[in-house]
N, C-alpha and C positions, 0 to 999 in steps of 0.2 A: 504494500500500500504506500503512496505516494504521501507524502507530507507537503506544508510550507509553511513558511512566517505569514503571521496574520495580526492585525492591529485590533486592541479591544478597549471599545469605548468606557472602562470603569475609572474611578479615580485611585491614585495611590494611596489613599486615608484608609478607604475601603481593602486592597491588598495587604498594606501593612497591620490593621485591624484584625484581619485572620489568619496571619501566618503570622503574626506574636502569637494569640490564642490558640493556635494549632502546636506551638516550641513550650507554651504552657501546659498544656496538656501531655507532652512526649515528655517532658521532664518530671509529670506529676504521676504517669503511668510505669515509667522509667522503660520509656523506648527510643534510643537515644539514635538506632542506627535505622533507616529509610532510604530505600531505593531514592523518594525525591527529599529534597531539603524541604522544607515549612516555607519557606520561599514559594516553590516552587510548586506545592501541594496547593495552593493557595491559588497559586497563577490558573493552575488545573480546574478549580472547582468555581472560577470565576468565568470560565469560559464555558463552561458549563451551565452555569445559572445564566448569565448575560448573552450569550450565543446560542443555547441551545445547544451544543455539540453532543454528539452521540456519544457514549464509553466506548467503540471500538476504534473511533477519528481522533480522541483523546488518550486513546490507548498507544495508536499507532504515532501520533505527533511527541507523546511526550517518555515514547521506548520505554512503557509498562506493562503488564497485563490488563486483561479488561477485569480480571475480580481485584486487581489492585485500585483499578481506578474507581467501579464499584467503594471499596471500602472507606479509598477516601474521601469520594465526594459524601458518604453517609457519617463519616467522623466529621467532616467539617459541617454537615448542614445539624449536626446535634448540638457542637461547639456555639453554629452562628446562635441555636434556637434559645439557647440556653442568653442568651443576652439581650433579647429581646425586651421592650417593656412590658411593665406589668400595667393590665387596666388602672387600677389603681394609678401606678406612676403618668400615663397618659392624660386620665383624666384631670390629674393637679396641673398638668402641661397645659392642658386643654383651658382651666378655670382663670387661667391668666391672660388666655385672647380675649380679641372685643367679642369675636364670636367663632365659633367652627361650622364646617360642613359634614354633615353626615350621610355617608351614598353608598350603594352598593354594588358590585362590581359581579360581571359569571366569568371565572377563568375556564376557558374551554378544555373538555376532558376528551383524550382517545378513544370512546366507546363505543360500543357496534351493538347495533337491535339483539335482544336474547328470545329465545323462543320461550323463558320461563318469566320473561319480562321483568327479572333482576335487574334492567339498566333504568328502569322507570322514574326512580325517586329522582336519577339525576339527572331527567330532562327537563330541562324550561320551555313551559309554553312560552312563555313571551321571548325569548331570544330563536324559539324554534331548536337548540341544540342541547346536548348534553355538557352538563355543566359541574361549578363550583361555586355557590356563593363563597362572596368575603366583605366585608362588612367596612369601611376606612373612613376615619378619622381625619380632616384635615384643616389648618390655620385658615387666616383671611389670602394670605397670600400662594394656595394649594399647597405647603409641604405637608406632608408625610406625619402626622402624629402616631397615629395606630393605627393597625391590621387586624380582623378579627382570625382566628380560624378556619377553615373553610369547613361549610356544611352542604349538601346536595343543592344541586340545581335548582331542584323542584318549590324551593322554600321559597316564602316567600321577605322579602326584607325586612318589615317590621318584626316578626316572628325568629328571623335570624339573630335581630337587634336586639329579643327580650330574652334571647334565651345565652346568647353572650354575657347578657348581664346590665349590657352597655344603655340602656333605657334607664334602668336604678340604680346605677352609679351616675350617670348626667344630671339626675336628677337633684332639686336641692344645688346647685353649684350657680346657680343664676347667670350661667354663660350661656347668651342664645344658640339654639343647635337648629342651624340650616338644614332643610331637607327633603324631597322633593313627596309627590303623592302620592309613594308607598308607601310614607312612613303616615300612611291619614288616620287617626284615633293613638297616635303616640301621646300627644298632650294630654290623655288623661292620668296615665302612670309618669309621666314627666314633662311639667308644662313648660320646661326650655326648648324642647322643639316645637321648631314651626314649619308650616306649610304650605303650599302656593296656595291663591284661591281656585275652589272649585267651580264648575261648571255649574252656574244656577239650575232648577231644576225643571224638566220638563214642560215644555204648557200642556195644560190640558185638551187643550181646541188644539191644535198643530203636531202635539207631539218631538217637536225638537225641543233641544235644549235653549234656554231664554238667554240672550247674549250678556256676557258682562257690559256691565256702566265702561264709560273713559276713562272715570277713577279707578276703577279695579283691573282694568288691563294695565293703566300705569303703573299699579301698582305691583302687578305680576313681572312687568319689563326690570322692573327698579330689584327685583326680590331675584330672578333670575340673573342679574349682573354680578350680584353679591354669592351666588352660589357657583356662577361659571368657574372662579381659577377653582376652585374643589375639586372637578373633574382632573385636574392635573395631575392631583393624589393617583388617581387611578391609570391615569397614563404613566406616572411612574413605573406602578409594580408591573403593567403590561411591555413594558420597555425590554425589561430583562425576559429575554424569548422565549425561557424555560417555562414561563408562566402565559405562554399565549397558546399552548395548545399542551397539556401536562398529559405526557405520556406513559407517565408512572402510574400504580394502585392509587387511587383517589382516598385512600386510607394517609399515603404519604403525602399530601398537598397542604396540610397545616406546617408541618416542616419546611418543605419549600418557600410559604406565606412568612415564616416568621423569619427566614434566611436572608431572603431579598429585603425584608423591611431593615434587621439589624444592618446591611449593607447602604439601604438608603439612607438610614438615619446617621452611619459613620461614615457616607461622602457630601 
């Protein structure tokens, strides 16, 4: 198999952040001798997440086996998970902006129809695909605060939100929580989310929907400006390629989740 040099968009904050934590970790298990240096383990597991590269193009580029490359990328993404924030810690991150955004995101999963229909829980009607919710957190200016978990496709956002947690811990914090029309009946278990407005309600005689007033489409235009950079949060984790179509067990997709966050939040 052919190799070559290849450029990867990560920052050095982010390399050097995991291959110290990876030379921590070989000094703490006392395994001192490795086919690659921590260096270099790092370099591997970065092209990996952020390229998407397969174990056996990673295998063949960096003259390892593929159960080597296997172990490592699984020692590093336990390393990275382990550094992750905790709800808690976000949320106090969180109580200190003027406000955050709250939205949810389906990272696309590998699956194929089953004739016992085991692939069901993780399709989304509304994306049409089999999926991954994940749940993020972000500033006014879209970074990255928190990632939740992933949970099946099929869920739906609020219900992802409550079962995170992440509804009664915002709660009480009197920091406004941006959010678009899944999260509609959040404000009664946490009145700091808020929502676009709704569609008035049917008429009776026509049967369409009654059109919003001047005032309350402005108001929708003025609400949606303030929630646009939050979508960046999510083109973040989508950036890193590993997470735009996850080809691994959907069992392993919170580790992934929490790898690429610890990586955004130390570039």
């Amino acid at each position: 198999m052919l190799s070559y040099p290849s450029g990867l968009p990560v920052s050095t904050c982010a390399l050097t952040l995991l291959a110290d934590a990876l030379r921590r970790r070989r000094e703490r298990i006392g395994s001192p001798w490795r086919k690659l240096s921590p260096g270099r383990q790092a370099l591997l597991v970065l092209a990996h997440l952020r390229k998407g590269e397969r174990y056996a193009d990673l295998a063949a580029g960096f003259r390892v086996g593929i159960a080597t490359v296997h172990r490592y990328v699984h020692e590093a993404l336990a390393v990275l998970a382990a550094m992750t924030p905790t709800l808690q810690h976000a949320v106090s991150m969180a109580a200190a902006k003027a406000y955050v955004v709250l939205d949810g995101t389906l990272l696309c999963i590998d699956r194929v129809a089953m004739a016992a229909k085991g692939d069901r829980i993780y399709y989304s009607g509304k994306h049409k695909t089999h999926g991954l919710n994940v749940q993020t957190l972000a500033d006014p200016a879209g970074r990255l605060i928190w990632a939740s978990p992933a949970l099946p496709g099929s869920r739906h956002d609020i219900g992802c939100a409550r079962e995170h947690g992440l509804l009664a811990a915002l709660a009480g914090t009197g920091v406004p929580v941006l959010a678009d029309r899944g999260y509609q009946g959040a404000g009664r278990t946490c009145p700091e989310v808020r929502v676009p407005q709704r569609s008035r309600r049917r008429d009776p005689v026509t049967g369409t929907f009654r059109p919003l007033s001047a005032n309350q489409r402005a108001a929708g235009r003025a609400y949606a400006a303030l929630r646009a950079p939050g979508e960046r949060a999510n083109a973040q984790l989508k950036s890193w390629r590993v997470l735009r179509k996850i080809r691994s067990s959907p069992s392993r997709a919170s580790d992934l989740v929490a790898a690429v966050q610890a990586l955004i939040l130390a570039g």
